[in-house]
C-alpha positions, 0 to 999 in steps of 0.5 A, spaced: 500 500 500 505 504 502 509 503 494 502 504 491 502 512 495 508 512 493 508 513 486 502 515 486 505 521 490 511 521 485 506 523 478 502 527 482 508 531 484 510 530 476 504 533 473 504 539 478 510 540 476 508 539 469 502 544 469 507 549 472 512 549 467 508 550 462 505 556 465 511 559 466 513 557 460 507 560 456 508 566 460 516 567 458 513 566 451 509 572 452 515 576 455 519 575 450 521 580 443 518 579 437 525 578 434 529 574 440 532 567 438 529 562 442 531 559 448 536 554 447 535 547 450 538 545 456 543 539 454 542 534 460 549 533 462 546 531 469 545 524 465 550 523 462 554 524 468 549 518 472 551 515 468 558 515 467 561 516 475 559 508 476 563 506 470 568 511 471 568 507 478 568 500 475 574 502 471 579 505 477 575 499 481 579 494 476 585 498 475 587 498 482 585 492 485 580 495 489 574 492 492 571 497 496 571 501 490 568 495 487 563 495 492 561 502 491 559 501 483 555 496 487 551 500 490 551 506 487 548 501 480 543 498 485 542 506 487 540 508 479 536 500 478 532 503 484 531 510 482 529 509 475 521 507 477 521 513 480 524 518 475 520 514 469 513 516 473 515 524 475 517 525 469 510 521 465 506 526 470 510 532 468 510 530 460 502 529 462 502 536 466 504 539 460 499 537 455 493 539 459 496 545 460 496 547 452 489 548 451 488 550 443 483 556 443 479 556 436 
């Protein structure tokens, strides 16, 4: 029952989040000059390094023999397996936040 809240709590917390930021980006839109470039995207660099600090560790874990660097690759893979799920809902809300906000007005 807990893990049930829990994720239900995960993407209403991602669909809250999903309608502000598209508020706050239609209003910035508005803000904006006619003839401003568009704003650039952001280019995710926190994922890439989620991803490549536990290989980085597993590599020197082997270079140097190490079995408590092995032990933390361990741990901080089983950490990412366990937050995947939880990511994977805050963001579904957030993307489905985002297209309730956009309403076509004809």
């Amino acid at each position: 029952m807990g893990l049930i809240l829990t994720f239900a709590g995960l993407l209403a917390a991602g669909y809250l989040y999903g309608r502000l930021r598209a508020a706050h980006g239609l209003r910035r839109q508005r803000e904006r000059p006619a003839g401003a470039p568009p704003p650039r995207p952001r280019t995710g660099v926190a994922w890439l390094a989620i991803f490549v600090v536990p290989v980085a560790i597993l590599l020197l874990a082997q270079m140097l023999q190490s079995d408590v660097l092995g032990w933390v690759f361990g741990l901080s893979l089983m950490f990412i397996a366990a937050m995947l799920p939880c990511i994977a809902l805050f963001f579904v809300g957030a993307r489905l936040g985002g297209r309730a906000s956009r309403v076509t007005r004809g």
